[in-house]
TORKOLNU-921035 format. One record per residue (C-alpha): x, y, z. Coordinates in steps of 0.5 Angstrom, whole numbers, always signed. Example, Ala and Ser with C-alpha at 12.3 -4.5 7.8 and 13.67 -1.06 7.14 Angstrom:
BEGIN
<x->+25	y->-9	z->+16>
<x->+27	y->-2	z->+14>
***
This chain:
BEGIN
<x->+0	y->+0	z->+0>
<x->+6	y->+5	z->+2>
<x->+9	y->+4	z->-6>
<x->+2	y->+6	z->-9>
<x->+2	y->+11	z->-4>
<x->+8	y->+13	z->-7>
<x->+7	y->+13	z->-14>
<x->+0	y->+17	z->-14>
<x->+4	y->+22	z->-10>
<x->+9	y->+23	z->-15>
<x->+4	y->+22	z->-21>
<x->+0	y->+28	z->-17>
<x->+6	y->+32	z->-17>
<x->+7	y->+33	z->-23>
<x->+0	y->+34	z->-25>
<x->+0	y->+39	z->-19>
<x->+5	y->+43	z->-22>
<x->+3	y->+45	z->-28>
<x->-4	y->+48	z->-25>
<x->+0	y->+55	z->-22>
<x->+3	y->+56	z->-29>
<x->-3	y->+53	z->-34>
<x->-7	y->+59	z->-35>
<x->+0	y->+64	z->-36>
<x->+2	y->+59	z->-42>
<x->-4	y->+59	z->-45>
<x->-5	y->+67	z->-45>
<x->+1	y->+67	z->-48>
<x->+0	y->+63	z->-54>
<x->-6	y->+68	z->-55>
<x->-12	y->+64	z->-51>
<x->-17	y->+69	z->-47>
<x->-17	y->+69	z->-40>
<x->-25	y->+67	z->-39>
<x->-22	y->+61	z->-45>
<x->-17	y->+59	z->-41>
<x->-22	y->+56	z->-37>
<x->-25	y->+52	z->-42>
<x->-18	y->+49	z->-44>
<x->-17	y->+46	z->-37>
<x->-25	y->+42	z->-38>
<x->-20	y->+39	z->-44>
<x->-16	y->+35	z->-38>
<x->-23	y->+33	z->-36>
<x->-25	y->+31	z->-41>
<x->-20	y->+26	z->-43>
<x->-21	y->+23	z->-36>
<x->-28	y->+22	z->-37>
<x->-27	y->+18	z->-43>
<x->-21	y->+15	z->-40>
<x->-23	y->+13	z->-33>
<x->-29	y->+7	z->-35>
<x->-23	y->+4	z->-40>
<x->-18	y->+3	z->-36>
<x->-23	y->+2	z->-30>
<x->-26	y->-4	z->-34>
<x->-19	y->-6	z->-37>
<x->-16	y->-7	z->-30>
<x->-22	y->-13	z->-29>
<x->-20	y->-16	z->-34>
<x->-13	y->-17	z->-34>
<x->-10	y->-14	z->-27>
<x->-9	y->-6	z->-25>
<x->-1	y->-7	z->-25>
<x->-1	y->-6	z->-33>
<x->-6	y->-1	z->-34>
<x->-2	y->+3	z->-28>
<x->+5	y->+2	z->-33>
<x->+2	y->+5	z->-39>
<x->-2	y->+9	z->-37>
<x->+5	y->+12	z->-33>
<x->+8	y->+13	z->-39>
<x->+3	y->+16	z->-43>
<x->+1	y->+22	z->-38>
<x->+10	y->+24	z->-38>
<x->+9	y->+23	z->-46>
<x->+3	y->+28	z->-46>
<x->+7	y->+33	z->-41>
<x->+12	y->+33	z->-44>
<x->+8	y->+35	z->-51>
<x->+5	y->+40	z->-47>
<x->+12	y->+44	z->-47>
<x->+13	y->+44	z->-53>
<x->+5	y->+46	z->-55>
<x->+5	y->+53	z->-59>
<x->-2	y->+54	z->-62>
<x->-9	y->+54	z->-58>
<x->-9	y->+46	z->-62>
<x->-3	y->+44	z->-60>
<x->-5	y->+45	z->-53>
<x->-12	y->+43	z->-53>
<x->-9	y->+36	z->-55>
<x->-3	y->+34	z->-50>
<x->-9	y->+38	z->-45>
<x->-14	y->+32	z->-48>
<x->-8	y->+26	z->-48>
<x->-6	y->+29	z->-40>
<x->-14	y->+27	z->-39>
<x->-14	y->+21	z->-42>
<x->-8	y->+17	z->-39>
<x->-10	y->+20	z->-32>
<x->-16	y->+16	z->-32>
<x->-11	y->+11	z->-28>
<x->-14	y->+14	z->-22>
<x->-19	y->+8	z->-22>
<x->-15	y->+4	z->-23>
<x->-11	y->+6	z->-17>
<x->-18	y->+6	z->-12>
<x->-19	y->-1	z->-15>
<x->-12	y->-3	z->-12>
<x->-13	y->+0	z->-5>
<x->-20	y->-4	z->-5>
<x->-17	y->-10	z->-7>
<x->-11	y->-10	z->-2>
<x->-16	y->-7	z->+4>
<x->-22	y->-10	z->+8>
<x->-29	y->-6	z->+9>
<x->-26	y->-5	z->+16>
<x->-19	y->-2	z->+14>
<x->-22	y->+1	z->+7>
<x->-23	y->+8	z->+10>
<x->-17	y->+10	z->+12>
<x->-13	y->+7	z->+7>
<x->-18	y->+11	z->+1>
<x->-16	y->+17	z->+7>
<x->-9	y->+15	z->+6>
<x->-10	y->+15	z->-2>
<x->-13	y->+21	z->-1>
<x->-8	y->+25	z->+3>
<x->-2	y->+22	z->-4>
<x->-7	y->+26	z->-8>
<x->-6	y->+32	z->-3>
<x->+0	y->+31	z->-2>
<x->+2	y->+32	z->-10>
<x->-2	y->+38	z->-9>
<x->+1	y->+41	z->-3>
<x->+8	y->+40	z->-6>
<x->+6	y->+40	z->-14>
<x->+4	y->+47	z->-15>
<x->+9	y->+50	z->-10>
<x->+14	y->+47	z->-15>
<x->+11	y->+49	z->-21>
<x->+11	y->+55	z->-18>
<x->+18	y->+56	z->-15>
<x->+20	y->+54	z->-22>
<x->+17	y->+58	z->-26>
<x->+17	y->+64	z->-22>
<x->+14	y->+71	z->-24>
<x->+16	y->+72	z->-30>
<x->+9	y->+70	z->-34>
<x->+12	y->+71	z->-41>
<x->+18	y->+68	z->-41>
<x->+16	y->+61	z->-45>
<x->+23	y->+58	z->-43>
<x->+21	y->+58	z->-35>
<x->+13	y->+55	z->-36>
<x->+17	y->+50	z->-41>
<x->+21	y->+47	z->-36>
<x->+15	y->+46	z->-30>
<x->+13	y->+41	z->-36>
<x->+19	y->+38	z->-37>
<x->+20	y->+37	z->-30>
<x->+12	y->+35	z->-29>
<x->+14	y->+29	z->-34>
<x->+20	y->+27	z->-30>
<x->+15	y->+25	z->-23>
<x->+12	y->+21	z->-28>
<x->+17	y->+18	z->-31>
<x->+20	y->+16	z->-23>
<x->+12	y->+13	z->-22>
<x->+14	y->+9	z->-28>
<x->+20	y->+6	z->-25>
<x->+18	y->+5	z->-18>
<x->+11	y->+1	z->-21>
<x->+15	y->-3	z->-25>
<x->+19	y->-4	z->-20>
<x->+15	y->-5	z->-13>
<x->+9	y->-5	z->-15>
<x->+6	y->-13	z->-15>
<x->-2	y->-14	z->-18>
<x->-7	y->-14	z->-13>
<x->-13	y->-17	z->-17>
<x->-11	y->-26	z->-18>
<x->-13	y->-28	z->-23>
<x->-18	y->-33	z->-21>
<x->-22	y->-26	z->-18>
<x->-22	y->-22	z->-25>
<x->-27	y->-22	z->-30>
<x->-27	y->-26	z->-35>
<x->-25	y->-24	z->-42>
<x->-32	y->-26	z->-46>
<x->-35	y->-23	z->-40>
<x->-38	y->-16	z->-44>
<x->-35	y->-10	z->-41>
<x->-41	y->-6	z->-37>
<x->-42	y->+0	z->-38>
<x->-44	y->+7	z->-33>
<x->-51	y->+6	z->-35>
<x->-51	y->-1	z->-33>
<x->-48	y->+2	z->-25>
<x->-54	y->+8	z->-27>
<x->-59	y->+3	z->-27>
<x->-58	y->+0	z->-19>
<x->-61	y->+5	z->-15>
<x->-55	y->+6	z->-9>
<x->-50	y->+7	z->-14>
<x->-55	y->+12	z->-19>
<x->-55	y->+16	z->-12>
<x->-48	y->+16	z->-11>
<x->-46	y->+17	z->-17>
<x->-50	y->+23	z->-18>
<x->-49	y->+26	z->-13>
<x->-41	y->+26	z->-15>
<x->-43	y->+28	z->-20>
<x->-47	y->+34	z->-18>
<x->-42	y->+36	z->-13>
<x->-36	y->+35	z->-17>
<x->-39	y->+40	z->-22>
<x->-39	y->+46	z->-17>
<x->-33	y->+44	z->-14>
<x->-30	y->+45	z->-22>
<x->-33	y->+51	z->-22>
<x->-29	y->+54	z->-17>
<x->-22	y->+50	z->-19>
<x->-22	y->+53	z->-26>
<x->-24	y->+60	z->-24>
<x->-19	y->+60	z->-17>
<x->-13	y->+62	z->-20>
<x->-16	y->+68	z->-26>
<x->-20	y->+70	z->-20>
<x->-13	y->+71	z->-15>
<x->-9	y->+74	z->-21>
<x->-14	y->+79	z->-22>
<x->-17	y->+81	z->-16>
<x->-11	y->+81	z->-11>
<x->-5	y->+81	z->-17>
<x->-3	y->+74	z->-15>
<x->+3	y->+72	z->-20>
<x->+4	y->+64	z->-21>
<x->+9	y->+63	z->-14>
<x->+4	y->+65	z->-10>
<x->-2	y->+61	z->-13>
<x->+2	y->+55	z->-12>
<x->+3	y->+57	z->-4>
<x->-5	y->+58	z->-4>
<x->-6	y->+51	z->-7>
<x->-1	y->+49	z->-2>
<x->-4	y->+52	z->+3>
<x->-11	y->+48	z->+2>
<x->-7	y->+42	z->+0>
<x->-5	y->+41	z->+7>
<x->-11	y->+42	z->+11>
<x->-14	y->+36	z->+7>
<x->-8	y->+32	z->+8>
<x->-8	y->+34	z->+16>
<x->-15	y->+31	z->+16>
<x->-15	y->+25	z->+10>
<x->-8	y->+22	z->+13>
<x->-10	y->+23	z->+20>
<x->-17	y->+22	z->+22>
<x->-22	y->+21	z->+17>
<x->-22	y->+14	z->+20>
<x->-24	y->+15	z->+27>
<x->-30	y->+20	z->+23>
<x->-32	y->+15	z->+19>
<x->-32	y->+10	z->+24>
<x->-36	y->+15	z->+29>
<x->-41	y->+19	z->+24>
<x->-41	y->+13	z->+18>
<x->-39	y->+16	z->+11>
<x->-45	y->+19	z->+9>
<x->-46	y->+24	z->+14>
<x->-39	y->+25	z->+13>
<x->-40	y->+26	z->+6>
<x->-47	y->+31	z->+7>
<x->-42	y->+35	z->+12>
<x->-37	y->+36	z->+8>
<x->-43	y->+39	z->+2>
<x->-44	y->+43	z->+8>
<x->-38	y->+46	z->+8>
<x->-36	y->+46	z->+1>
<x->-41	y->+50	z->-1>
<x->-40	y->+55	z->+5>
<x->-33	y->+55	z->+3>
<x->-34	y->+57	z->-5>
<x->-40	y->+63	z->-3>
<x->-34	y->+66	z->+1>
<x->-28	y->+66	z->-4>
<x->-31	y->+73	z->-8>
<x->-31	y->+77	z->-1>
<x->-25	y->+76	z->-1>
<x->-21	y->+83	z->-1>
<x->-15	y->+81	z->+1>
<x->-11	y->+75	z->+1>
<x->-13	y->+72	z->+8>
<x->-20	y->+73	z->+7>
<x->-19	y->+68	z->+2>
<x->-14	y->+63	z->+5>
<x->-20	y->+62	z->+11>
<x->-25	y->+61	z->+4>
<x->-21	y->+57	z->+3>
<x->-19	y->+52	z->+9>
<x->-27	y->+51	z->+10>
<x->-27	y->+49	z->+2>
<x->-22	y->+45	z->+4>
<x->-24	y->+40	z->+10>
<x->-31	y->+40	z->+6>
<x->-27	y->+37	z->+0>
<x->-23	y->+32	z->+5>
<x->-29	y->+29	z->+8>
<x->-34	y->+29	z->+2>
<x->-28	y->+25	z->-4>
<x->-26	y->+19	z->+1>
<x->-33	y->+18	z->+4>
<x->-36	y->+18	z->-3>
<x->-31	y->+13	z->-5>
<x->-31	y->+8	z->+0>
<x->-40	y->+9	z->-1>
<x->-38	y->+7	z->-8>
<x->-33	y->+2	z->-6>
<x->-37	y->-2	z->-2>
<x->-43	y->-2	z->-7>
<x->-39	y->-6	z->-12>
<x->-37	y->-14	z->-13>
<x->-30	y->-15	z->-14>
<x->-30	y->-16	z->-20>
<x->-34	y->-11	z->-23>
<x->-30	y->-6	z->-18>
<x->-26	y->-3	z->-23>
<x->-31	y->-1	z->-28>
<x->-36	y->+1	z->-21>
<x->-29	y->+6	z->-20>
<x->-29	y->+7	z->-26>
<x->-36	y->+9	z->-27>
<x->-36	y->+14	z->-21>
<x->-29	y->+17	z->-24>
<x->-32	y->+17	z->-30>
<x->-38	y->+22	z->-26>
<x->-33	y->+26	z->-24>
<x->-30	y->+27	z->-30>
<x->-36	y->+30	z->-33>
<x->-37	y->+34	z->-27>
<x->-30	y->+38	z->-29>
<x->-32	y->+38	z->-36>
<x->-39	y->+42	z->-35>
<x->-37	y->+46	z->-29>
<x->-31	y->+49	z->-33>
<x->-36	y->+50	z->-38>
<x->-42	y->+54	z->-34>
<x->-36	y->+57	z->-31>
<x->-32	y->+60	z->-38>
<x->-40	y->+63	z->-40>
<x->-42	y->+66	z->-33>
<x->-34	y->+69	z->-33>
<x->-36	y->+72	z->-39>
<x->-42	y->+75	z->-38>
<x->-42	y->+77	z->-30>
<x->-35	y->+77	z->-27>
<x->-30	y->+72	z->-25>
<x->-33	y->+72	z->-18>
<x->-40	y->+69	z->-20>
<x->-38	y->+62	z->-22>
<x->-36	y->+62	z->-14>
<x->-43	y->+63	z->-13>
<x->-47	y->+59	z->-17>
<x->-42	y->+54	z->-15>
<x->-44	y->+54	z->-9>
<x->-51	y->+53	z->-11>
<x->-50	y->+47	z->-14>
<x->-47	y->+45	z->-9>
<x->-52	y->+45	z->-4>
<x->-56	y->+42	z->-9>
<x->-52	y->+35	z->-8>
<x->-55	y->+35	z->-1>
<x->-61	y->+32	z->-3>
<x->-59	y->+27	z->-7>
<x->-54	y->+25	z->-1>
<x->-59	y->+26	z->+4>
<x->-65	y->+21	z->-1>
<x->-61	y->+17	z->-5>
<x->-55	y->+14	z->-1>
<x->-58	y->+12	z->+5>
<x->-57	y->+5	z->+5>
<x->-50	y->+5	z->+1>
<x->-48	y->+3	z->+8>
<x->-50	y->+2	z->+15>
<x->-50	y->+7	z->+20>
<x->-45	y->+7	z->+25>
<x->-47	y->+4	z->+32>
<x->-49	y->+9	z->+37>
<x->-46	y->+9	z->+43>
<x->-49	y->+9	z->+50>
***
């Protein structure tokens, strides 16, 4: 579990540190501020094709290999995105980024292999925290690395270099540490036809839980894509000090994802857990455009992250739980999948209402959806998993 750790934490890495320095490049190349938000739904969208694929592909033939390749093509695509240098050239290797990066799923059916229901929500806490860790120190690198100086095309390219080395260095400690997880008499088999999300969609527990992923994630994209135009414009920000306001929130998320989401699980069940942090998500996100200053943002900021560190577990482990071993990689990857087409429409709805109302109104509307997805999470998840033992 520690080497998969290590690996998602590296491959975060290098995907962390091209988000501080993302919508500098792309301006350079002449992509609108209000656009650059369409291009980061790109990624997503590549990862909404992808995530089904490699998560059904790893039920059949194991989770190691689609790891391997996946690696691979992630560092090829980054490595394209250094010498992008048109609008095209861009959106591709933003496209090929998203699709290699749908491995995410297979990474969660890993962790559920090699776990028990008892010991699942740490260790999905833990997989979480590789995420937050590579956000912590990804875009804090990619930041240090760049620097300030926006239009200097050699300084953003070398941030995509080095991205591509972390994964590269993932490649390695995978093909060398990293046993398969799935035996072979527990896979499925090869003349099995693969299922797809409608499939998932039809079983009540798993439409809800996949709906309010995707409900939820559509709001939280409509944050991320906006956070970094927002902070440049509004408090002058350059791509250094964005990265230390990624940071900032990737290390409260870590704190609680590493630490004790599974006591709170344990304590509360996952779907209080997940309808709490909606709660504080939502708060969160309305509060970002008051922000006049930067530690009025950093407080917006840290309630949104302790929401986003106890909804993503708690969803995934609701999810895990839901399905069969055999079909864990394809239900993983349906809820990645739910995921994915969230941060493929909020960037969407966020580029358009950026346009017309303002960079602060995506927020808002964010917020909105947000809470809309506690209705779903209160209705349509209830018997996702049994609530924990009250204690007298």
């Amino acid at each position: 579990m520690f080497t998969l750790f290590l690996v998602v934490f590296l491959d975060l890495i290098g995907f962390g540190m091209i988000i501080p320095v993302f919508p500098f490049y792309a301006e350079r190349l002449g992509v609108s501020p209000s656009t650059v938000i369409f291009f980061i739904g790109l990624y997503s969208a590549g990862q909404l094709v992808g995530a089904p694929l490699w998560g059904s592909l790893s039920d059949r033939i194991g989770r190691r290999p689609v790891l391997l390749f996946t690696l691979l093509a992630n560092a090829a695509s980054t490595w394209m995105l250094a010498y992008a240098d048109t609008g095209v050239t861009l959106a591709i290797s933003r496209v090929a980024a998203g699709l290699a990066a749908g491995n995410i799923s297979a990474a969660y059916a890993y962790t559920t292999d090699v776990t028990t229901d008892a010991t699942r929500p740490k260790a999905l806490g833990l997989l979480g925290a590789a995420f937050g860790m590579g956000f912590i120190l990804g875009p804090a690198l990619g930041g240090l690395i760049a620097g300030n100086e926006t239009d200097n095309a050699g300084s953003l390219a070398r941030v995509a270099h080095a991205a591509a080395i972390m994964s590269l260095v993932a490649l390695v400690l995978t093909a060398l540490r990293l046993p398969e997880s799935l035996p072979p008499d527990k896979r499925r088999q090869p003349h099995a036809p693969r299922q797809s999300p409608r499939v998932f969609l039809a079983q009540p527990v798993l439409r809800g839980l996949l709906t309010t992923t995707f409900v939820v994630i559509s709001a939280v994209a409509l944050m991320q894509s906006a956070l970094a135009l927002f902070s440049a414009e509004r408090l002058g920000v350059g791509p250094r000090a964005l990265g230390w306001i990624y940071a900032f929130s990737g290390v409260i998320s870590v704190a609680i994802q590493a630490g004790i989401i599974g006591r709170l699980t344990t304590r509360f069940g996952a779907r209080r857990l997940a309808a709490m942090g909606v709660v504080l998500v939502a708060i969160g996100m309305g509060g970002i455009p008051l922000a006049s200053n930067l530690a009025v943002l950093l407080v917006a900021l840290a309630v949104f992250s302790v929401g986003s560190a106890l909804f993503n577990p708690s969803m995934s482990g609701l999810v895990a739980a839901a399905a069969q071993p055999r079909e864990r990689g394809s239900v993983l990857g349906a809820y990645q999948a739910a995921s994915s087409l969230g941060r493929v429409i909020g960037p969407v709805l966020g580029s358009g209402i950026a346009s017309a109302v303002g960079l602060g109104a995506p927020f808002i509307l964010g917020a909105a959806i947000c809470l809309g997805g506690l209705l779903f999470v209160a209705r349509d998840t209830r018997s996702a998993q049994p609530e924990p033992a009250r204690r007298h």
